[in-house]
C-alpha positions in Angstrom: 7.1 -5.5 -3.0 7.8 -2.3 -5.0 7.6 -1.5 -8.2 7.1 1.7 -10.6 4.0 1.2 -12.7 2.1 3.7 -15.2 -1.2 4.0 -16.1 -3.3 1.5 -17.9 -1.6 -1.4 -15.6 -3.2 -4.2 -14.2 -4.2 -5.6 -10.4 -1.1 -7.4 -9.8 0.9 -4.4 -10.9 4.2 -4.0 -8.1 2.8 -6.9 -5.9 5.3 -9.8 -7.4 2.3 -11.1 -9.3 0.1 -11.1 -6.3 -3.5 -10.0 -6.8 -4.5 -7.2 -4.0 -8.2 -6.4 -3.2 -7.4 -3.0 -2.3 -5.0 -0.2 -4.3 -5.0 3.1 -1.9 -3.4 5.8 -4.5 -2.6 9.2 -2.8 -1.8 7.4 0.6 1.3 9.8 1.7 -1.6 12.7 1.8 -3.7 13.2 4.8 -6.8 11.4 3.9 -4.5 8.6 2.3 -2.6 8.2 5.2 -5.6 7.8 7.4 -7.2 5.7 5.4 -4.2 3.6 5.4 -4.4 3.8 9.1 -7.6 2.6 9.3 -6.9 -0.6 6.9 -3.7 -1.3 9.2 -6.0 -1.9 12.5 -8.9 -3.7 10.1 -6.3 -6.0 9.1 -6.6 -7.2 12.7 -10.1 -8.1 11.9 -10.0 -9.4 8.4 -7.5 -11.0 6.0 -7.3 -9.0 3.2 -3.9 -8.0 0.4 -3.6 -4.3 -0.3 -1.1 -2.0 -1.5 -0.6 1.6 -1.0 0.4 4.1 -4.0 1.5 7.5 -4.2 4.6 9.1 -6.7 7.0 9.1 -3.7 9.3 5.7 -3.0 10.7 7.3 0.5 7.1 8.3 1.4 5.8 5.4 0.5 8.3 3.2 2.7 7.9 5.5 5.7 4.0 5.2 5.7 4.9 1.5 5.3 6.8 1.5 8.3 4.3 3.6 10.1 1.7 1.0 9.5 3.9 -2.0 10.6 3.9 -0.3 14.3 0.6 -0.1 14.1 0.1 -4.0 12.7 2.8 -6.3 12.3 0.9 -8.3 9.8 1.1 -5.1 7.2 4.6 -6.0 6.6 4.2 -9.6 4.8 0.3 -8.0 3.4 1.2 -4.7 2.3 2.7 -3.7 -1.4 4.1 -1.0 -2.5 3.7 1.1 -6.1 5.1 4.2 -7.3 3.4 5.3 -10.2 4.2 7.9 -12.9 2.9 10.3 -14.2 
């Protein structure tokens, strides 16, 4: 699930259509990322659709992939958005 969106867009936004509880902008930075982090293992806890956001599409896929290792589960839960500026 990736998709470029801009401002003004709604929930579903990037996530095929799919409504997400959480939207983590910023999450290639160091407080995103370890926020991310931290969803990754609550996953494990509780079922929750999320997506991470940031202005870079390789960050974004290598946090992604980061997060997988840390939670299988991220990979089917987890959607991507680039967004302009």
């Amino acid at each position: 699930m990736t998709q470029q969106i801009g401002l003004g867009t709604g929930a579903t936004a990037g996530t095929g259509g799919v409504r997400v509880d959480i939207v983590l902008f910023g999450a290639t930075g160091y407080t995103g990322a370890l926020t991310a982090e931290y969803l990754a293992r609550a996953m494990m806890r509780e079922r929750f659709r999320w997506a991470i956001a940031g202005r870079d599409l390789q960050k974004l896929e290598r946090l992604k992939k980061r997060l997988c290792a840390i939670n299988p589960a991220v990979r089917h839960e987890l959607g991507i958005l680039v967004a302009d500026t």
